[in-house]
C-alpha positions as CSV (number, residue, x, y, z in Angstrom):
1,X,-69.7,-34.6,179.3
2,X,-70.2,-31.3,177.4
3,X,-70.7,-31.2,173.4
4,X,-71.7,-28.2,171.4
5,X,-74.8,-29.0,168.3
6,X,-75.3,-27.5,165.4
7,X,-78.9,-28.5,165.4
8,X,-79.8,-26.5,162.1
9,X,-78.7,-23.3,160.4
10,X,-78.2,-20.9,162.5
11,X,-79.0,-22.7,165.6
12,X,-76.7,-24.4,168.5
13,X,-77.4,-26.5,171.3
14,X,-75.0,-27.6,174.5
15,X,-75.7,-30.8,175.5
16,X,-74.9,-33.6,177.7
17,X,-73.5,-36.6,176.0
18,X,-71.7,-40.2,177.6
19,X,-68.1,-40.5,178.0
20,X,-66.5,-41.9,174.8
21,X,-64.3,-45.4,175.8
22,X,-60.6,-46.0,173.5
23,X,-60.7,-49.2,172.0
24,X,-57.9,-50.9,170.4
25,X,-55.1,-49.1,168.3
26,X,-57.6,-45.8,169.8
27,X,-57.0,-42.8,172.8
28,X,-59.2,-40.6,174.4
29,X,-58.2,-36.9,174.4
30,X,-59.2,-34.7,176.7
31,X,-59.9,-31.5,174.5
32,X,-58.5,-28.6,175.6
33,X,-58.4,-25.9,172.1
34,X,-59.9,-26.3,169.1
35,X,-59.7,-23.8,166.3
36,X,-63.1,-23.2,164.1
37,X,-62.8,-23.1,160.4
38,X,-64.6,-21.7,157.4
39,X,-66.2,-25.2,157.1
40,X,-67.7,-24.9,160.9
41,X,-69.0,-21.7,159.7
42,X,-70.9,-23.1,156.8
43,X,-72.2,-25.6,158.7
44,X,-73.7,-22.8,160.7
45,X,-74.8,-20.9,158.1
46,X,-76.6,-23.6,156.7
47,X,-74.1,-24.1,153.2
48,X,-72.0,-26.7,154.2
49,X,-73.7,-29.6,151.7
50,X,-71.5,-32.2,153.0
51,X,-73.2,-31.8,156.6
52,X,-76.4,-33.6,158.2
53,X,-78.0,-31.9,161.3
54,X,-77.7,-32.6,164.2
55,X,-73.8,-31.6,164.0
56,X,-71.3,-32.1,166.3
57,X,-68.4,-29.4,164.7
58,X,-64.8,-28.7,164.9
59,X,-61.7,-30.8,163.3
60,X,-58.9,-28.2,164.2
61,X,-57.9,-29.9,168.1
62,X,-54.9,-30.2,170.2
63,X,-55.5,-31.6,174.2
64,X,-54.0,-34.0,176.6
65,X,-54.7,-37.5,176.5
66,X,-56.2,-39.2,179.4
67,X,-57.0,-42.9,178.4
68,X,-55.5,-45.4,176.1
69,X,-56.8,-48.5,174.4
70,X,-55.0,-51.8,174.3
71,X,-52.5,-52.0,171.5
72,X,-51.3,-48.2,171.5
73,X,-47.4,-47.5,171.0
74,X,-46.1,-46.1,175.1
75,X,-45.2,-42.7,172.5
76,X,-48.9,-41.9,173.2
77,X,-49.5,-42.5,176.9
78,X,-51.6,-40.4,178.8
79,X,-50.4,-37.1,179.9
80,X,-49.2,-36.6,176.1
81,X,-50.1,-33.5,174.5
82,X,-51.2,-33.9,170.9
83,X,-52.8,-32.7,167.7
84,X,-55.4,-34.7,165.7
85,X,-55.4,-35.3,161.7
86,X,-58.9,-35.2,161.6
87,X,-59.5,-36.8,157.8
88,X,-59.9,-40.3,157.2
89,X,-59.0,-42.8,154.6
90,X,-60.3,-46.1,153.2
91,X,-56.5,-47.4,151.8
92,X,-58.6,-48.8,148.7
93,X,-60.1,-46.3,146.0
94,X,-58.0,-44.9,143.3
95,X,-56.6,-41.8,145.5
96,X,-55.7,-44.0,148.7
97,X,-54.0,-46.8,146.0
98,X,-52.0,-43.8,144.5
99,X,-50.4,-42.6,147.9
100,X,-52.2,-39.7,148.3
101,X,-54.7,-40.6,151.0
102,X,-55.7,-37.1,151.3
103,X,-57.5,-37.0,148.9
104,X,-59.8,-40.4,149.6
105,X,-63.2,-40.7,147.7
106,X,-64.4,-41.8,150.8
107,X,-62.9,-39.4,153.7
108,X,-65.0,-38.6,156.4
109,X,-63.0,-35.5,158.1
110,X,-65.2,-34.5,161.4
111,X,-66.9,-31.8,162.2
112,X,-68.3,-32.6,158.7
113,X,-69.2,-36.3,157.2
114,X,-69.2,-37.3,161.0
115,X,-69.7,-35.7,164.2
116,X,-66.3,-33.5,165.5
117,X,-64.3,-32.5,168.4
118,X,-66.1,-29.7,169.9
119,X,-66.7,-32.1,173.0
120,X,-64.9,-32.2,176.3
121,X,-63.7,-35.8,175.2
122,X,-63.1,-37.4,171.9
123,X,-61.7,-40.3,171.0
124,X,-59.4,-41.2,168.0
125,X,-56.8,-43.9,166.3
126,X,-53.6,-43.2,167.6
127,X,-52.3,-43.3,164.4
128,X,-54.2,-39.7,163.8
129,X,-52.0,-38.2,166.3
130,X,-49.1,-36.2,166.5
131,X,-47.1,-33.8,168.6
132,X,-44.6,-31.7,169.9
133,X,-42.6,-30.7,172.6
134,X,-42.1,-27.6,171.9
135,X,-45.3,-26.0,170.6
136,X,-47.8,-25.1,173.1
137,X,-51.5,-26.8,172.9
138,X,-53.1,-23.4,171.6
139,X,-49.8,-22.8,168.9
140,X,-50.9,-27.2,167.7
141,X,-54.8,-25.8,167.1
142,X,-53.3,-23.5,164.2
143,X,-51.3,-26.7,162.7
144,X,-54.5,-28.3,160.7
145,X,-55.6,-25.5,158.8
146,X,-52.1,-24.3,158.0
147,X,-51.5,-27.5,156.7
148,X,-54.2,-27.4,153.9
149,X,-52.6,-24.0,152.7
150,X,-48.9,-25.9,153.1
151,X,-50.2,-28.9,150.7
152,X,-51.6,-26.6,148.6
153,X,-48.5,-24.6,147.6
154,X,-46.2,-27.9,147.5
155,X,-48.9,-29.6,145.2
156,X,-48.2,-26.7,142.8
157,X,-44.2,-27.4,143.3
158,X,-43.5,-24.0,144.9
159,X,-39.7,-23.2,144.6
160,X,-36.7,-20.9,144.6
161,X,-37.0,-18.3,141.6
162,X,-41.1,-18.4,141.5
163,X,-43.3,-15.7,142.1
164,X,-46.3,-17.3,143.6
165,X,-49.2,-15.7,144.1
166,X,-51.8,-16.4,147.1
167,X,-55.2,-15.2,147.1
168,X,-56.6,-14.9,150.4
169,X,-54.8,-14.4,153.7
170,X,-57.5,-16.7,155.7
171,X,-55.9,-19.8,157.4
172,X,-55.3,-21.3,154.2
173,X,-54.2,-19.0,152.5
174,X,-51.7,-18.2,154.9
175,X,-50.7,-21.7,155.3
176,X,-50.0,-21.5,151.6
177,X,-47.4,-18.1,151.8
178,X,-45.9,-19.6,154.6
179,X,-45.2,-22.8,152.8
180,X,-44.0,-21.4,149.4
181,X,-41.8,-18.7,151.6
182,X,-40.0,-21.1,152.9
183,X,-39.7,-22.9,149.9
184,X,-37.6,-19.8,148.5
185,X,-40.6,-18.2,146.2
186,X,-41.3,-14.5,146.2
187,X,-44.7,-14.6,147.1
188,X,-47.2,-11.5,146.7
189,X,-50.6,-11.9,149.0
190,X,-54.1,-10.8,147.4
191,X,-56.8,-9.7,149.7
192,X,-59.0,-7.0,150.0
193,X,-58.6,-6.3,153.7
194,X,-55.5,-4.6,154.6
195,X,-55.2,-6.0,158.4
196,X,-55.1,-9.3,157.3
197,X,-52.7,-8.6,154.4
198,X,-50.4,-7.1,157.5
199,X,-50.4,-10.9,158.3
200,X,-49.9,-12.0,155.1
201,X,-46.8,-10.3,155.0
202,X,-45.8,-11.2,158.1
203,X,-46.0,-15.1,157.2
204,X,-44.1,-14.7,154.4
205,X,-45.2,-12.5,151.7
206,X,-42.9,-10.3,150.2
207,X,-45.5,-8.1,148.1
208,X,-49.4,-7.7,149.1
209,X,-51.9,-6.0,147.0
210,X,-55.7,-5.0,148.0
211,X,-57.3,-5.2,145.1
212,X,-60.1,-3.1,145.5
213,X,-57.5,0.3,145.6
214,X,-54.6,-1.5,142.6
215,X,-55.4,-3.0,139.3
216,X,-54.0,-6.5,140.0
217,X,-53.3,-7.2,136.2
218,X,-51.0,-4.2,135.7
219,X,-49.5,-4.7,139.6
220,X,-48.6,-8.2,138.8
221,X,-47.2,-7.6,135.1
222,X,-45.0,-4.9,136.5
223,X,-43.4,-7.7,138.9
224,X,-42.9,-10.0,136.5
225,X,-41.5,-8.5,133.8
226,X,-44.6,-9.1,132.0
227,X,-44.6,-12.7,132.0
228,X,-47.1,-12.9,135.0
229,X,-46.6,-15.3,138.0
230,X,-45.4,-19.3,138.2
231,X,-48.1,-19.6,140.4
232,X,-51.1,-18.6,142.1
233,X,-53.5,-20.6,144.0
234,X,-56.8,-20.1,144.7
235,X,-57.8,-19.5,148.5
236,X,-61.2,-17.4,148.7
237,X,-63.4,-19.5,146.3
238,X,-65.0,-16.6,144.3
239,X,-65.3,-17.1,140.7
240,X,-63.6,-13.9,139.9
241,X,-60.5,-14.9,141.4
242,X,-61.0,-18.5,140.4
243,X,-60.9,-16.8,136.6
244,X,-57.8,-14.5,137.8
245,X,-55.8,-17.4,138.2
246,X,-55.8,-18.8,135.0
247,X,-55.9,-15.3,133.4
248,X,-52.2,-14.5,135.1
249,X,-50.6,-17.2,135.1
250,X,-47.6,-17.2,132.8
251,X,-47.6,-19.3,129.9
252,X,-46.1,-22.6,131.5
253,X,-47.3,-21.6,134.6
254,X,-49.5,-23.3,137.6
255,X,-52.9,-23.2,139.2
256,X,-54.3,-24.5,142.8
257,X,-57.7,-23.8,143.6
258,X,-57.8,-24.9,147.4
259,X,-60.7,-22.6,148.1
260,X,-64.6,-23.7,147.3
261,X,-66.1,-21.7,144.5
262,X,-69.8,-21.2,146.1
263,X,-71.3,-21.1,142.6
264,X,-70.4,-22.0,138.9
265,X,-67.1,-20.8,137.4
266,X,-67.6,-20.0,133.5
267,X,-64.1,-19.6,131.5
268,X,-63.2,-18.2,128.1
269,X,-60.7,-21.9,127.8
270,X,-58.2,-20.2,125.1
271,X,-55.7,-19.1,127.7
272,X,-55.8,-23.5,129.3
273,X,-54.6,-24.5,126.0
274,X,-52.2,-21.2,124.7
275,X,-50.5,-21.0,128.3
276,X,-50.3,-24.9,128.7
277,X,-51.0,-24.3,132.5
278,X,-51.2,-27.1,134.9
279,X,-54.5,-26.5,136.9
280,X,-54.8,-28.6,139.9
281,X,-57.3,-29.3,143.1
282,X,-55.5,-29.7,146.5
283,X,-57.7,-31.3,149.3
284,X,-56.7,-31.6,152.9
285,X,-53.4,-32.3,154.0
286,X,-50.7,-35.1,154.4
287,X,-49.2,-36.4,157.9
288,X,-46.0,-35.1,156.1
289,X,-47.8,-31.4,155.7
290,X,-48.5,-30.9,159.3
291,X,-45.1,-32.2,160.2
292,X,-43.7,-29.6,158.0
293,X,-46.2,-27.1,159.7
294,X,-44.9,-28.1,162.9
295,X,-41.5,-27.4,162.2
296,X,-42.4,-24.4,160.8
297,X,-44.3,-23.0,164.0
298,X,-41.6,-24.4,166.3
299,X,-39.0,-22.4,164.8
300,X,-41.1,-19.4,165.6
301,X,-41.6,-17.5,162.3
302,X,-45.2,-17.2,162.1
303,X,-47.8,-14.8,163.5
304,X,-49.7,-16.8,166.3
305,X,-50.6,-14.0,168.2
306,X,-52.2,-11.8,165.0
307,X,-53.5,-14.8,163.5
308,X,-55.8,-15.8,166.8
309,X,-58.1,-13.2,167.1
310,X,-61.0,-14.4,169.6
311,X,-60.6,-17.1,172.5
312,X,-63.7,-17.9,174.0
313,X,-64.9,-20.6,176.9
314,X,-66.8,-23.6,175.8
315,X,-70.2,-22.0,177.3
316,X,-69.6,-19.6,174.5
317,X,-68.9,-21.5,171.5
318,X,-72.3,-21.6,169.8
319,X,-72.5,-17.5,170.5
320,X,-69.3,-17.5,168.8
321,X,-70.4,-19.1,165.8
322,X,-73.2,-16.3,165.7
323,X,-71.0,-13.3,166.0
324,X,-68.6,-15.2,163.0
325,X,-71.7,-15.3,160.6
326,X,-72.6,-11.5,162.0
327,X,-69.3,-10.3,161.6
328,X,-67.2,-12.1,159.0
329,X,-64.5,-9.4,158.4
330,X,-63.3,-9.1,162.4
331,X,-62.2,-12.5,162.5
332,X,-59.4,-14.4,161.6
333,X,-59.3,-17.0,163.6
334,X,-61.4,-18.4,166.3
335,X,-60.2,-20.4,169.1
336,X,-62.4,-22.4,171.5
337,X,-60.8,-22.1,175.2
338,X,-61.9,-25.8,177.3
339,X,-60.1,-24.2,180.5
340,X,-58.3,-27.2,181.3
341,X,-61.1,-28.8,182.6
């Protein structure tokens, strides 16, 4: 079978691979989208410091099942269509002990640690699967990285009455309006592209600002009375905004960074202490994250169509990766087509 190779930066390689067997408790799906991410990219690019070449990428997959291993529940029998949670989690260091497996010291999510899903067949525990009956297999590609945004806005306890404010309106970022929307927060989007702000808006956010043309200080003291927002989070990683966060929040108020800073963040640390912020990582996602994501996309209220701007065949995947490093700003999201093969 067919698997794409990120061999080094900047360079890909199709080649032919065996046919992966299920064992116990394991499936084998038979790929049929899978979504790139900003992580794939990086890989690419050479920046992704978690990654060793040769690099089998993609974690964002929804296909059919074909196989089964012994000692998988008749829910997963082949035919099924599913989604993958593509992290995993060791059940014994300090984050896995406190319930939030997410966030293990020792995940390997693929695509990165290990190799991913960019292959005609993968196969995974069952017990990384879910679906629905209801979404189709290219709407379940978008449920991964939406889920990272969704965790990030309930880890900072988005609710009714806040004004939370997302920076960024990538995947995760919009993942993150959706989920504080429909937690009841006014949410105001950040970017500096006005296309993807139009999707911002249509996921959920109420207020966008480019802020390259508005002075986001004053734009945000004007809607909240001059308190500034409950909370923003962090999707872009750029130290600027990383700094923008802390310096709007309201005083009580909460930060998520989500997104990677590339480089070092310095602070002037006054406003940590004065504001008595809560400042908080958010890794990943939780099976109960992409559930909520799934209800969220079954009930229709989110922008598949805008969001999924480039489908391309498997023969076409590494060129893909090469026009996404190219041309950053034309792409949202990037979906590999399998054809059903």
């Amino acid at each position: 079978m067919k698997a794409l190779f990120i061999t080094a930066a900047g360079k890909t390689e199709m080649r032919e691979i065996a046919r992966p067997e299920p064992g116990g408790g394991e499936v084998r799906v038979r790929v049929r989208y899978l979504g790139y991410c900003g992580s794939d990219l990086n890989t690419f690019r050479g920046l992704n410091p978690l990654v060793n070449y040769p690099r089998v990428p993609g974690h964002e997959v929804a296909g059919v099942i074909d196989a089964v291993g012994p000692e998988v529940s008749p829910a997963f029998a082949p035919g099924t269509s599913v989604l993958v949670v593509p992290y995993t989690n060791c059940g014994t260091c300090s984050a896995c002990r406190k319930g939030r497996p997410n966030a293990c010291r020792n995940n390997q999510t693929l695509g990165v640690q290990r190799d991913g899903a960019l292959v005609e067949q993968v196969v995974v525990p069952a017990a990384k699967l879910l679906t629905s009956r209801r979404l189709s297999l290219r709407d379940m590609v978008l449920v991964e990285p939406l889920s990272v945004g969704w965790h990030a806005a309930r880890r900072g306890r988005a609710a009714a009455g806040d004004t939370v404010v997302v920076f960024g309106c990538g995947m995760v970022g919009l993942g993150a309006i959706a989920s504080a929307a429909a937690a009841g927060a006014r949410v105001v989007a950040v970017d500096v592209d006005d296309g993807k702000l139009d999707i911002g808006r249509a996921a959920g956010a109420v207020v966008t600002i480019n802020s390259t043309r508005e002075d986001l200080h004053q734009r945000l003291q004007a809607l909240t009375e001059n308190h500034g927002p409950d909370l923003l989070i962090e999707g872009v990683g750029l130290p600027a905004t990383y700094r923008a966060c802390v310096d709007e929040a309201c005083f009580a108020g909460r930060v998520v960074y989500v997104g990677y800073a590339k480089e070092s963040v310095e602070y002037a640390t006054k406003n940590f202490v004065m504001k008595e912020i809560d400042i908080m990582g958010s890794r990943n996602a939780t099976a109960d994250d992409f559930r909520g994501v799934i209800a969220y996309l079954e009930a229709g209220r989110f922008p598949v169509d805008a969001v999924i701007t480039h489908v391309v065949p498997l023969a076409e995947a590494g060129a893909a990766l090469d026009m996404w490093a190219k041309n950053p700003k034309t792409v949202t999201k990037i979906v590999v087509d399998f054809g059903g093969q």
